[in-house]
C-alpha positions as CSV (number, residue, x, y, z in Angstrom):
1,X,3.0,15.1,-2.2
2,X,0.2,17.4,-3.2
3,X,0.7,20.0,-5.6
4,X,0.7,22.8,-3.2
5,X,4.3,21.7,-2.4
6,X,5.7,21.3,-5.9
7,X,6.7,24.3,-7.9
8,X,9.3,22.6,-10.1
9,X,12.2,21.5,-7.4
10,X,11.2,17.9,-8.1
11,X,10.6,18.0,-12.2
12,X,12.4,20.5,-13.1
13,X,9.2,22.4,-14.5
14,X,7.1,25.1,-12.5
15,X,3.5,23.3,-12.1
16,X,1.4,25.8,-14.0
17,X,3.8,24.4,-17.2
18,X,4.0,21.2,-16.0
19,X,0.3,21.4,-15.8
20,X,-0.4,22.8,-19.2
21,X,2.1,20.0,-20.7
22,X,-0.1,17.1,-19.5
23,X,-3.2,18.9,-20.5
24,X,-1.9,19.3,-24.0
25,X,-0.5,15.3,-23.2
26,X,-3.9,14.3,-22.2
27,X,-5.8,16.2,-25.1
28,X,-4.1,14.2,-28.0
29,X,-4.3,10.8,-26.2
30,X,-7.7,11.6,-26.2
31,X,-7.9,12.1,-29.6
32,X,-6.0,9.6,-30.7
33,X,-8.0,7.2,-28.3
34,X,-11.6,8.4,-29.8
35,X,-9.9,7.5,-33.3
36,X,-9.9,3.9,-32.3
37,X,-13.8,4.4,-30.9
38,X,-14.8,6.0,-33.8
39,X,-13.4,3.1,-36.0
40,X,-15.7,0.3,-33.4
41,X,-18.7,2.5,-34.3
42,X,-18.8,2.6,-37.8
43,X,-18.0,-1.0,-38.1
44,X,-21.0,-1.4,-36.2
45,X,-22.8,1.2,-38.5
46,X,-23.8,3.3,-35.2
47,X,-24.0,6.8,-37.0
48,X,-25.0,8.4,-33.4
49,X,-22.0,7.0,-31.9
50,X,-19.5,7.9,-34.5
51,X,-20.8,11.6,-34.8
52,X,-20.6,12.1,-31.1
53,X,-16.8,10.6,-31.1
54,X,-16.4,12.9,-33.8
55,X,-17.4,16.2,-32.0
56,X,-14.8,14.9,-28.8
57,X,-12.2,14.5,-30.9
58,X,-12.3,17.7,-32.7
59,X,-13.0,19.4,-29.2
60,X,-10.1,17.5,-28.0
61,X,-8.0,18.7,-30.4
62,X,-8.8,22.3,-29.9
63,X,-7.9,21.9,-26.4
64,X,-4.2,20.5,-27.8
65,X,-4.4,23.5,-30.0
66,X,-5.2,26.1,-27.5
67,X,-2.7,24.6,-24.4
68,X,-0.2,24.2,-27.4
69,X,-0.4,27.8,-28.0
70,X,-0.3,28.9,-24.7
71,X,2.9,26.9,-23.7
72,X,4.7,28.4,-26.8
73,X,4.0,31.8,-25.5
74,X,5.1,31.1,-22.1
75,X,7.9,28.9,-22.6
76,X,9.5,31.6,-25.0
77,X,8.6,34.5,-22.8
C-alpha cells in the first residue's frame, strides 16, 4: 500500500496527522538514542564527538517541539 491510497480508512488518522505523529515519534527516539551516544563518547573522552551528539539532539528536540506544536493546533482545530 503506498501512501497515495491511505487517508485514514485503515488507521483511523488522516496521513498528514499520522505523518506529523511519527515525525514527532521519530524526533524523540532520536534524542533519546543520541543520549546513549553521547554517554559512549565521553567515556571515551571524544569532545568532538560528544559536542556534535549534542547539537543533534538539541536539533532533534526542536523538531519534537515544533511537530508537537503543530499537532496541538490541528488536532484541536
Amino acid at each position: 500500500m503506498t501512501s497515495s491510497t491511505e487517508t485514514g480508512g485503515i488507521t483511523g488518522t488522516q496521513d498528514k496527522d499520522y505523518n506529523l505523529i511519527w515525525y514527532v515519534e521519530s524526533c524523540l527516539n532520536n534524542a533519546l538514542r543520541l543520549e546513549t551516544y553521547i554517554q559512549d563518547a565521553e567515556r571515551d573522552k571524544d569532545s568532538e564527538v560528544v559536542e556534535l551528539f549534542r547539537k543533534a539532539q538539541a536539533d532533534s528536540r526542536k523538531g519534537a517541539e515544533l511537530g508537537k506544536r503543530l499537532l496541538r493546533t490541528r488536532l484541536n482545530g
